[in-house]
Short mmCIF file of the C-alpha atoms (twelve columns), coordinates in Angstrom:
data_MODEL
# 
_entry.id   MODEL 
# 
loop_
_atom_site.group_PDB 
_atom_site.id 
_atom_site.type_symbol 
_atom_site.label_atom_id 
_atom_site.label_alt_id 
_atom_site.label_comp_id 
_atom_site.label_asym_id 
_atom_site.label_seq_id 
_atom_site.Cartn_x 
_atom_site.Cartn_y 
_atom_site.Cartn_z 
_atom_site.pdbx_PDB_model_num 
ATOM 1   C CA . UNK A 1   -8.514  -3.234  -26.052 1 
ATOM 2   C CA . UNK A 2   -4.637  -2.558  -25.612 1 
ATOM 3   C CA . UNK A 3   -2.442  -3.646  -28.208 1 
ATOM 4   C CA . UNK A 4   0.681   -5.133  -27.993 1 
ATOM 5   C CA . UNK A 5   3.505   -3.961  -29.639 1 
ATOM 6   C CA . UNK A 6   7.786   -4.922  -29.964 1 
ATOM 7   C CA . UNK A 7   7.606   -4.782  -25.746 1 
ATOM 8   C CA . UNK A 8   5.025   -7.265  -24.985 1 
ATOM 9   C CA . UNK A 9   2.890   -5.480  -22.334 1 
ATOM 10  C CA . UNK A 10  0.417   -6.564  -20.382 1 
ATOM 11  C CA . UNK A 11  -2.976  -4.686  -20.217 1 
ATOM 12  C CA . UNK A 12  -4.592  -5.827  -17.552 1 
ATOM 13  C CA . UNK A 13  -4.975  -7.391  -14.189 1 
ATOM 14  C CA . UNK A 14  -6.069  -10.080 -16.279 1 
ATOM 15  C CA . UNK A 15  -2.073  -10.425 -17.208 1 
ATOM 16  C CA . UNK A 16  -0.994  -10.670 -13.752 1 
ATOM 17  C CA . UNK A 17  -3.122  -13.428 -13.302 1 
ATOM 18  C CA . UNK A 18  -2.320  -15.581 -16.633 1 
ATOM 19  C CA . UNK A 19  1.186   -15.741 -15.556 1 
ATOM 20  C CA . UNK A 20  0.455   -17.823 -12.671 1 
ATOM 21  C CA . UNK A 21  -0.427  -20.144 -15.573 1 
ATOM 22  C CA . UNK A 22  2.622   -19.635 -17.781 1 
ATOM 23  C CA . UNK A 23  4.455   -22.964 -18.912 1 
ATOM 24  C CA . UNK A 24  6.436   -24.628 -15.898 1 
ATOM 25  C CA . UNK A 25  8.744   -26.756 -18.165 1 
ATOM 26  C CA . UNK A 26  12.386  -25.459 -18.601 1 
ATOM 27  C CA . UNK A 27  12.845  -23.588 -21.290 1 
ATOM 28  C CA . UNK A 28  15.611  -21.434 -23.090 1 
ATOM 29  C CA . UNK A 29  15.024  -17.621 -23.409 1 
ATOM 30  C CA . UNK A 30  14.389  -18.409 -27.145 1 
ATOM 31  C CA . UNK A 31  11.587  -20.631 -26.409 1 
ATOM 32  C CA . UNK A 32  13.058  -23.333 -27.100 1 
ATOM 33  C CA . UNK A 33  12.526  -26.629 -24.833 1 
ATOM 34  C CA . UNK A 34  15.690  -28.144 -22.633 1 
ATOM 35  C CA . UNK A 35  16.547  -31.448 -21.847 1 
ATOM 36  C CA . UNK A 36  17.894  -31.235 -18.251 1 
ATOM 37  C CA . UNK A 37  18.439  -32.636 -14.817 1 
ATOM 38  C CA . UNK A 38  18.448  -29.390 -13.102 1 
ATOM 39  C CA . UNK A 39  14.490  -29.422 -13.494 1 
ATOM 40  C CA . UNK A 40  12.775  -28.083 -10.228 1 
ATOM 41  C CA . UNK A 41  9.913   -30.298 -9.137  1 
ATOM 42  C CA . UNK A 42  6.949   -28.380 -6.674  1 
ATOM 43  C CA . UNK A 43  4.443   -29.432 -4.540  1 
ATOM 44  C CA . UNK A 44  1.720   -27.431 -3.399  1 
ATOM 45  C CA . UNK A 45  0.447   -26.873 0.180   1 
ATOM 46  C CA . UNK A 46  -2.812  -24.534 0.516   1 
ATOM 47  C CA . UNK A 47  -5.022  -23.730 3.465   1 
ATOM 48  C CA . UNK A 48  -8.733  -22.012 2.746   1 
ATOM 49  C CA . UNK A 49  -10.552 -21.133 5.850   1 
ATOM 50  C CA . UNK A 50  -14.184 -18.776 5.878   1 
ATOM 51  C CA . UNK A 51  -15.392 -17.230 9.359   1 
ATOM 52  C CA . UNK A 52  -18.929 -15.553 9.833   1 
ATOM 53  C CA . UNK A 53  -18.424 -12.808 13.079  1 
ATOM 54  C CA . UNK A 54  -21.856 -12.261 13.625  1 
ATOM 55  C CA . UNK A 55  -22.533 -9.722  10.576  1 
ATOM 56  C CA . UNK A 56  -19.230 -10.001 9.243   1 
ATOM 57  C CA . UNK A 57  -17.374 -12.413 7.297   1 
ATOM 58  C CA . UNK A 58  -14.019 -13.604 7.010   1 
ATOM 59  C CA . UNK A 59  -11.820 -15.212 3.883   1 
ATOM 60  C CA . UNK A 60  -8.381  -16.653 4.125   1 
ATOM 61  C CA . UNK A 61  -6.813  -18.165 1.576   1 
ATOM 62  C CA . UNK A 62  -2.831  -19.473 1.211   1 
ATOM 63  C CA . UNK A 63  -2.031  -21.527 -1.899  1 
ATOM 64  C CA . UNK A 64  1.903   -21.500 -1.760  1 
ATOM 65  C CA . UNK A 65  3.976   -23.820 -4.609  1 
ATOM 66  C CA . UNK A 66  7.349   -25.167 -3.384  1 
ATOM 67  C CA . UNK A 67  10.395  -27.317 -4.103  1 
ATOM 68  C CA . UNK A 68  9.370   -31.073 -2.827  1 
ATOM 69  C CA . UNK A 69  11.166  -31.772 0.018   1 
ATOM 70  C CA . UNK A 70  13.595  -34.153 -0.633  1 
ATOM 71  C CA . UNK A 71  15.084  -31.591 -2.974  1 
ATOM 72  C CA . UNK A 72  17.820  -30.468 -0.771  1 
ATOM 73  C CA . UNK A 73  20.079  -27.834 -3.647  1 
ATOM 74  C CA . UNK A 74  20.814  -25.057 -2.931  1 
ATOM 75  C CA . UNK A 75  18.308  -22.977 -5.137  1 
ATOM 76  C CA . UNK A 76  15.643  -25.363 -3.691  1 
ATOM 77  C CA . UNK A 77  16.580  -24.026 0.087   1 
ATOM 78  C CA . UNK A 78  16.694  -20.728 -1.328  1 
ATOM 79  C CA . UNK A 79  12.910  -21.037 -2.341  1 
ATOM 80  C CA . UNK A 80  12.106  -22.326 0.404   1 
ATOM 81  C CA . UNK A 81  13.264  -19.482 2.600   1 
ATOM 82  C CA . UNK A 82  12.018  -16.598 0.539   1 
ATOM 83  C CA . UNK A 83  8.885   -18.495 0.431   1 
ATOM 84  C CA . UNK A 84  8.481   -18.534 4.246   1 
ATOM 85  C CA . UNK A 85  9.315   -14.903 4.083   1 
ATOM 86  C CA . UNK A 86  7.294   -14.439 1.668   1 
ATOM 87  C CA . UNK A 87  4.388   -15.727 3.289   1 
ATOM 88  C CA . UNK A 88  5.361   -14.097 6.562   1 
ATOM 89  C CA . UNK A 89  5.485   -10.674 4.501   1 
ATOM 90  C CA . UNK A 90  2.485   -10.527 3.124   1 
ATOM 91  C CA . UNK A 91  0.155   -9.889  6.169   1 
ATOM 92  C CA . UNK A 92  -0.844  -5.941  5.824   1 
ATOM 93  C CA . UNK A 93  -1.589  -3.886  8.998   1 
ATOM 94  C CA . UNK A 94  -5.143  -4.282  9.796   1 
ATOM 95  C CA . UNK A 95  -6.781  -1.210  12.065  1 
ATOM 96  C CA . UNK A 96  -4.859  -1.818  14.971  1 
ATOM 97  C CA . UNK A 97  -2.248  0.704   16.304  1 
ATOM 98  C CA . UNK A 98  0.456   -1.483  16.795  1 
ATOM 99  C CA . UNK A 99  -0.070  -4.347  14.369  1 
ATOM 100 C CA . UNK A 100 1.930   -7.662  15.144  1 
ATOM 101 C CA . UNK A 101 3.543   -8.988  12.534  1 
ATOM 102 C CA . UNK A 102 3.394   -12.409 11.966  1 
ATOM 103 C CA . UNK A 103 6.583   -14.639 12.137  1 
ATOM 104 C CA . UNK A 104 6.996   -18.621 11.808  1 
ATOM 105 C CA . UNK A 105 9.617   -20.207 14.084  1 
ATOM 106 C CA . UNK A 106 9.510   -23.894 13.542  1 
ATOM 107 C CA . UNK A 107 11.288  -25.362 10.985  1 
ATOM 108 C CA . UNK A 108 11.121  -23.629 8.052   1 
ATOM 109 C CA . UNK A 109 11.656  -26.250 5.568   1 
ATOM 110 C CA . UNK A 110 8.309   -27.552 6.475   1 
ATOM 111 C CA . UNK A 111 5.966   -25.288 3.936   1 
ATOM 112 C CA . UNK A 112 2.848   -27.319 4.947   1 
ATOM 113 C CA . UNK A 113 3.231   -26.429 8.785   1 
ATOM 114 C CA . UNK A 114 4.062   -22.959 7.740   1 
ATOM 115 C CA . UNK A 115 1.135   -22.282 5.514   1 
ATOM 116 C CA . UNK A 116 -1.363  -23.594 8.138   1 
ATOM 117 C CA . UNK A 117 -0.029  -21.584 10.913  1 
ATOM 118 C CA . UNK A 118 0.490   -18.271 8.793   1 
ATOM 119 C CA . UNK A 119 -3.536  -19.112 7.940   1 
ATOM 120 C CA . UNK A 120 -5.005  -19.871 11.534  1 
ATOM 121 C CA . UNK A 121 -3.040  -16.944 12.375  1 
ATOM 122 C CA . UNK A 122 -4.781  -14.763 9.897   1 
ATOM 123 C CA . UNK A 123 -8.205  -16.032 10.444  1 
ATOM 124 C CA . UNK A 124 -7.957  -15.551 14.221  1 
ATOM 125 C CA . UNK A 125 -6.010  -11.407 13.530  1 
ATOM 126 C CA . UNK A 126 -9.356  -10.888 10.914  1 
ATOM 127 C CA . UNK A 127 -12.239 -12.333 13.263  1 
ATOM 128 C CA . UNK A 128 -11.085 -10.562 16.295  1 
ATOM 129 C CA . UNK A 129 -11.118 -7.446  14.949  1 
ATOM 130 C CA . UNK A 130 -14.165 -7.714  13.265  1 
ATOM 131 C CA . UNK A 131 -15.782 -9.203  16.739  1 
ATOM 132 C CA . UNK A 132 -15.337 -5.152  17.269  1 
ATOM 133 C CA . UNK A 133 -16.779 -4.023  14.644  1 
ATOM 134 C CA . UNK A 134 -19.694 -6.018  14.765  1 
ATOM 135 C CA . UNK A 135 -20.507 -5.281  17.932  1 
ATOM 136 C CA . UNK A 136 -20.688 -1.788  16.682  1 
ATOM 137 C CA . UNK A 137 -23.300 -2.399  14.160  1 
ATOM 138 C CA . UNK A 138 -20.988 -3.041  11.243  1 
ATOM 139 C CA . UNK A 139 -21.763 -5.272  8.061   1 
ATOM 140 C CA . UNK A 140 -18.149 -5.921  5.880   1 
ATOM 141 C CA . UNK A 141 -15.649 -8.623  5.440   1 
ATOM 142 C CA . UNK A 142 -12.498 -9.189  5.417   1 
ATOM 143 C CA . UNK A 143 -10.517 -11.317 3.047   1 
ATOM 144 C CA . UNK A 144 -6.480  -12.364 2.363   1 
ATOM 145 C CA . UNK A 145 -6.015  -13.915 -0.599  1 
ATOM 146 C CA . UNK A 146 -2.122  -14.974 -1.600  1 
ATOM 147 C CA . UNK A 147 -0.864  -17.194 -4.038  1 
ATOM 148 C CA . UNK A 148 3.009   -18.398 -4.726  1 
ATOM 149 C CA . UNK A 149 4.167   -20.110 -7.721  1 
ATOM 150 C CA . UNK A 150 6.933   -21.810 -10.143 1 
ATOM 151 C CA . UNK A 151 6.203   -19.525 -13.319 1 
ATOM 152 C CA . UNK A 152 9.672   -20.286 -15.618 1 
ATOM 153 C CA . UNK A 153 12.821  -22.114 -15.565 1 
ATOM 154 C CA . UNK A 154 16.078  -22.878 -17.297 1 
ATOM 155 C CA . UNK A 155 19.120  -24.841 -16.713 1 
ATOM 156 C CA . UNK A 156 20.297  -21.589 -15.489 1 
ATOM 157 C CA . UNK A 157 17.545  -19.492 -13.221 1 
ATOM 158 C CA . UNK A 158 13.861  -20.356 -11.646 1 
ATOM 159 C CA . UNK A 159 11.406  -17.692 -11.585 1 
ATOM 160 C CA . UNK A 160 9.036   -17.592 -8.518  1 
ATOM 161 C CA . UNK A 161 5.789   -15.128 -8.779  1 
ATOM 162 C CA . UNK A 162 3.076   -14.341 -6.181  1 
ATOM 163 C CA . UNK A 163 0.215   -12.223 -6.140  1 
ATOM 164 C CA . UNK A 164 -1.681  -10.951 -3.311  1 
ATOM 165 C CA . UNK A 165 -5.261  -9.506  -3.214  1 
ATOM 166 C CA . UNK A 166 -6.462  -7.837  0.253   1 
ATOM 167 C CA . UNK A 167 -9.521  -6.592  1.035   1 
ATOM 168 C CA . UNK A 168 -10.378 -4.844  4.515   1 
ATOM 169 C CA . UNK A 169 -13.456 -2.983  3.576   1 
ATOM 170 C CA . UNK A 170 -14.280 0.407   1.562   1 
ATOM 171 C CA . UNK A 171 -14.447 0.861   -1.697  1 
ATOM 172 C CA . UNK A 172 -12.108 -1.324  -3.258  1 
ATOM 173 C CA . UNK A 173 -9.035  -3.952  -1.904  1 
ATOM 174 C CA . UNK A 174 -5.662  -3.594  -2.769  1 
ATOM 175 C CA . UNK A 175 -3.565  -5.944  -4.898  1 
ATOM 176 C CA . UNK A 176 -0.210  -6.690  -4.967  1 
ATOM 177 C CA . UNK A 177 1.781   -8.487  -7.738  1 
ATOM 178 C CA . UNK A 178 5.788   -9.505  -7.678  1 
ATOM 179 C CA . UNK A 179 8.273   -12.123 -9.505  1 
ATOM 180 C CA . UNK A 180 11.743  -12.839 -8.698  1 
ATOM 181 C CA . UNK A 181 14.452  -14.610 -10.543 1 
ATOM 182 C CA . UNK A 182 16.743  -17.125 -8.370  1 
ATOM 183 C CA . UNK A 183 19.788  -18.113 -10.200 1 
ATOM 184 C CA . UNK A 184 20.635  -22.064 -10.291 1 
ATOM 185 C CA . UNK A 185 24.123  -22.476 -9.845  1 
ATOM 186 C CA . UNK A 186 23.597  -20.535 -5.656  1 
ATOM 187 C CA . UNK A 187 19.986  -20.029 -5.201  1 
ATOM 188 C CA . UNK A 188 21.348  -16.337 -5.513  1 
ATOM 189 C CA . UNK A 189 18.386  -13.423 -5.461  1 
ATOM 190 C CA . UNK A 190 18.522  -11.505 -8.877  1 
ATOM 191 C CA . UNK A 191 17.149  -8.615  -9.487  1 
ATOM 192 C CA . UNK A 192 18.547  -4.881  -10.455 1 
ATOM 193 C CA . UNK A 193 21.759  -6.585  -10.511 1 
ATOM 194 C CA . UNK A 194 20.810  -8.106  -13.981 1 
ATOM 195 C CA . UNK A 195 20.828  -4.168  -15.410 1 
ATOM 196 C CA . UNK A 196 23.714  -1.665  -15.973 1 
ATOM 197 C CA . UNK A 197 22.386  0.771   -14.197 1 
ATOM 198 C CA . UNK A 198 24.885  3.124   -15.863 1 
ATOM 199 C CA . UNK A 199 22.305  3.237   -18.771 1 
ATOM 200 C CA . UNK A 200 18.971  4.258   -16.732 1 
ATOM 201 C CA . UNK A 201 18.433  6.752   -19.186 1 
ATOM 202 C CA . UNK A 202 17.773  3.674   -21.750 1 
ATOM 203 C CA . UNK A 203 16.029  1.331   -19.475 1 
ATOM 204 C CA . UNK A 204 13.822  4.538   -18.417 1 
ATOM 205 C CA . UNK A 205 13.251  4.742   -22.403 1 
ATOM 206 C CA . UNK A 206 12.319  1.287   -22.982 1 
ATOM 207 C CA . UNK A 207 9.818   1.447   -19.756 1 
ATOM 208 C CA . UNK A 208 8.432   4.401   -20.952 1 
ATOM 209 C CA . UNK A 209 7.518   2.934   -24.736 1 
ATOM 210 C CA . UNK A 210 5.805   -0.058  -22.749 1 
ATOM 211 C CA . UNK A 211 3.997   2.086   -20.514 1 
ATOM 212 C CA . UNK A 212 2.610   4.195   -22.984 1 
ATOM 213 C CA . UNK A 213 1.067   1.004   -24.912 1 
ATOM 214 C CA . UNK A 214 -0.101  -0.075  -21.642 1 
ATOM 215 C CA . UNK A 215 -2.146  2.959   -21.248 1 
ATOM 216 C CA . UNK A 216 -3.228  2.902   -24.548 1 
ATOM 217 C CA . UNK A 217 -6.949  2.266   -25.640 1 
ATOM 218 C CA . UNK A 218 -8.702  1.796   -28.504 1 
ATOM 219 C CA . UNK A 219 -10.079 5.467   -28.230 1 
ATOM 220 C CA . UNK A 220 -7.056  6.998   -26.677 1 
ATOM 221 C CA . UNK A 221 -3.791  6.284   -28.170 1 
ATOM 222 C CA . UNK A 222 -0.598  7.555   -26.482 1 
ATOM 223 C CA . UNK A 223 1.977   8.596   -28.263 1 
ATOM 224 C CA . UNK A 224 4.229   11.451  -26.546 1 
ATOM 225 C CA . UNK A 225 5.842   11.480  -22.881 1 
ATOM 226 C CA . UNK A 226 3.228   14.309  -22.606 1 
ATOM 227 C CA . UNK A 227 -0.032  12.179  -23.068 1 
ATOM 228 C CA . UNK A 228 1.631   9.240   -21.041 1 
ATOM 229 C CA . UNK A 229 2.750   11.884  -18.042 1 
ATOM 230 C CA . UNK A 230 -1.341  13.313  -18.180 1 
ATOM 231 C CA . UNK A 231 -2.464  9.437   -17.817 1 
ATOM 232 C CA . UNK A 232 -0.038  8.623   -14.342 1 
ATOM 233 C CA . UNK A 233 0.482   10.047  -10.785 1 
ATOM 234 C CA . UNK A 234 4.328   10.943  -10.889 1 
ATOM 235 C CA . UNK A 235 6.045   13.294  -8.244  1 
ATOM 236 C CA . UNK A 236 9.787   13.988  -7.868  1 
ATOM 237 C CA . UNK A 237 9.933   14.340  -4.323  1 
ATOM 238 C CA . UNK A 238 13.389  14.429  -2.959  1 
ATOM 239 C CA . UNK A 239 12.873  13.201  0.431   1 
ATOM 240 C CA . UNK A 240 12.392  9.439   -2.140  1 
ATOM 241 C CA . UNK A 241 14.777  9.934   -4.462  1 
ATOM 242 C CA . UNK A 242 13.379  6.392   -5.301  1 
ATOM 243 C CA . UNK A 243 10.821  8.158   -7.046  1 
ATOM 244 C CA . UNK A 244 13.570  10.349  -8.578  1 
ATOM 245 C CA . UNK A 245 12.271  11.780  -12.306 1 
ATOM 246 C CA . UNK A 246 15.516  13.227  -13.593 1 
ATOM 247 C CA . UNK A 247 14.829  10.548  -16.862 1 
ATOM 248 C CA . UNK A 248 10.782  11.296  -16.605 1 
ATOM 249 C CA . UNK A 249 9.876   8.310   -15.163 1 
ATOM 250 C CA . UNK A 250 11.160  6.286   -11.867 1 
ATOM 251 C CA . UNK A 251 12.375  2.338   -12.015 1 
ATOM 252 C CA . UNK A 252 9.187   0.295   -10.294 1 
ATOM 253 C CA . UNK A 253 10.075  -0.736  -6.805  1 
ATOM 254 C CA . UNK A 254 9.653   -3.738  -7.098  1 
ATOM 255 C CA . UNK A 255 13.229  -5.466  -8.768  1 
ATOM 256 C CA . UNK A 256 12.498  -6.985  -12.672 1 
ATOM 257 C CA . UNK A 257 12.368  -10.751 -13.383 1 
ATOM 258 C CA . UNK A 258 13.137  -13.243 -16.314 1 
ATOM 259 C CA . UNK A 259 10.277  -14.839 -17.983 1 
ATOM 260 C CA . UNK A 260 9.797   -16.779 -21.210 1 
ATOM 261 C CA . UNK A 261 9.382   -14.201 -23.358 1 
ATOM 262 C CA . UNK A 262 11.797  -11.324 -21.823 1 
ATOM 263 C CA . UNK A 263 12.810  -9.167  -18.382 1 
ATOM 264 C CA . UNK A 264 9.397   -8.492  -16.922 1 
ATOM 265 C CA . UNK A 265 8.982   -4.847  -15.034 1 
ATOM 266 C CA . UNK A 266 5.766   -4.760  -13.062 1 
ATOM 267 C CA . UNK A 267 4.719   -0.953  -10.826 1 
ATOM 268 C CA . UNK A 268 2.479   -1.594  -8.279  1 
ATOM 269 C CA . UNK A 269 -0.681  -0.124  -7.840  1 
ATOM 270 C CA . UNK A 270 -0.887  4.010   -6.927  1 
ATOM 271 C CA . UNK A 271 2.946   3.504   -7.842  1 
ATOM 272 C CA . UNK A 272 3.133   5.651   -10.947 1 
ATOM 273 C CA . UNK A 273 -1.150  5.383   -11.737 1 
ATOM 274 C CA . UNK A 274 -4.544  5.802   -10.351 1 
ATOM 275 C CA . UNK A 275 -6.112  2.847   -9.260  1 
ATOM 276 C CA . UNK A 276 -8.120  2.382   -12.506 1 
ATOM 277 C CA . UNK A 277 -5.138  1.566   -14.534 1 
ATOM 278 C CA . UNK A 278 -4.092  -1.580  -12.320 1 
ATOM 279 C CA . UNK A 279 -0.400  -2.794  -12.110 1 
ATOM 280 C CA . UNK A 280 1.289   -1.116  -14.802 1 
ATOM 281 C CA . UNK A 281 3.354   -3.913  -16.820 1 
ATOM 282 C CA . UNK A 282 6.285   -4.066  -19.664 1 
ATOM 283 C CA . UNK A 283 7.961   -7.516  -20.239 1 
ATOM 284 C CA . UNK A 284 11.167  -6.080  -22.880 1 
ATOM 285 C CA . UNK A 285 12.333  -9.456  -25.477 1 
ATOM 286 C CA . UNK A 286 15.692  -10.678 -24.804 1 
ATOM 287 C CA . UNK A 287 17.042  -9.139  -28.198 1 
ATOM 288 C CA . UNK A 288 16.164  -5.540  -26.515 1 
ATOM 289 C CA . UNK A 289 17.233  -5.693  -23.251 1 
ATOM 290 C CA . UNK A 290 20.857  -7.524  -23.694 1 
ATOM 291 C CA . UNK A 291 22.398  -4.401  -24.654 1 
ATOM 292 C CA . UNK A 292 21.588  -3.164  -21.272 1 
ATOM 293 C CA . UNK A 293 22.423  -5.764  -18.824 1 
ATOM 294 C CA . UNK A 294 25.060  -6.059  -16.678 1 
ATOM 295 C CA . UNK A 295 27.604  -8.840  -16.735 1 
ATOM 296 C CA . UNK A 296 25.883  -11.001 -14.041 1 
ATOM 297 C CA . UNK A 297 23.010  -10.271 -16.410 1 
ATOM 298 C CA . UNK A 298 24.885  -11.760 -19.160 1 
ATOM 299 C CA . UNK A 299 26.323  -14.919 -17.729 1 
ATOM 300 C CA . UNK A 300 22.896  -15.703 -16.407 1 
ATOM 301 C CA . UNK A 301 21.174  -15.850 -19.792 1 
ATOM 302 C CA . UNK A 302 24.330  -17.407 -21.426 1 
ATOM 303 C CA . UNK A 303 24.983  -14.365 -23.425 1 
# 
């Protein structure tokens, strides 16, 4: 079993999953609990449909969280639009050629018709093309699992999270995992723009420590950048210079976020590892990370 060291990492899928259960109450970064009347309060809308097409089986299921709807700030219309996007996002390409992707265009404040129609819509994309491969003799299922919820927030940011499991046959599905920070005051996205980037090299340091205990097992320990680089799948290919190594390992793609306990960094799967080592996750305390944010960074955590 992984330990857990000064950076707080996650070492499973397991992790992913418990933060959809973090505390909801607002909270300073210290821990500490604040009175306040800048307190988001959610509803949830879900939609869980199951299909049998002759041999094979179909499973949708939406489960979104949002801001009720009298809640008319601006961070709750913020939400509310990256939710719909959100939702509208997270569709992957089945087998067809030219994959249609799906888009909601009634009013998108209304999260309960948008969930329902984003989930008839996916039952009817998975059961037609599995009509096809029944009627070629094939057994599988299909199944679209996504989840969106409130997981932190302060008098001064919310932190949304949603997770996404897909499965489409073979051996395995695919699972995606992201959290983003909204800040209070205009519903602004935050993301990179919480970092001085002008100090990669330290942020690629602290990542690296994390990753390394993430990676870790009972029987296998690593210690050095050369037993973490032998664990992951990392390429410097120039034609990404997302992926760029020049600091031995590349900032995830997916932006960080702010949670309870520090700026979470989450890689998603084949990112940087194999399959077998999940999402690869480092959540860096406060106290760590504030010499290496930006000023936006700063003023957001009231430092």
């Amino acid at each position: 079993m992984n330990k857990r060291n000064l950076y707080g990492v996650a070492a499973t899928l397991v992790g992913a999953c418990a933060l959809f259960s973090s505390c909801q109450s607002c909270q300073n970064p210290s821990g500490g609990t604040t009175e306040t009347a800048d307190t988001l309060v959610m509803e949830s809308f879900s939609y869980v449909d199951t299909v049998s097409v002759i041999s094979c089986h179909v499973y949708q299921r939406l489960d979104v969280e949002c801001p009720v709807q009298n809640d008319t700030t601006v961070l709750a219309d913020s939400l509310r639009e990256w939710l719909v996007k959100s939702v509208e996002d997270h569709y992957m390409p089945l087998l067809g050629d030219s994959p249609e992707f799906f888009h909601y265009s009634g009013d998108r404040r209304d999260l309960a018709k948008v969930v329902k129609d984003a989930g008839k819509t996916g039952v009817t994309r998975m059961s037609d093309e599995l009509k096809e491969m029944a009627g070629e003799g094939f057994e599988t299922e299909y199944s679209n699992d996504f989840e969106a919820r409130l997981c932190y927030q302060t008098d001064r940011f919310a932190t949304m999270q949603t997770k996404y499991d897909i499965y489409t046959g073979g051996a395995h599905g695919a699972y995606f995992y992201k959290a983003t920070t909204f800040r209070r005051s205009d519903g602004a996205e935050m993301g990179w723009n919480m970092l001085d980037l002008s100090q990669k090299a330290k942020i690629v340091g602290l990542l690296k420590e994390g990753i390394k205990e993430y990676v870790s097992t009972a029987d296998n320990e690593v210690k050095t950048d050369e037993q973490l680089f032998e664990s992951l799948m990392l390429w410097d290919d120039p034609e990404t210079p997302e992926n760029e190594l020049e600091f031995g390992l590349p900032l995830p793609a997916t932006p960080p976020c702010l949670l309870s306990d520090g700026m979470f960094f989450c890689y998603q799967q084949y990112e940087i590892a194999p399959y077998a080592l999940g999402l690869p996750m480092v959540t860096i305390p406060f106290d760590v990370i504030a010499p290496l944010l930006s000023a936006e960074g700063r003023e957001l955590l009231g430092l």
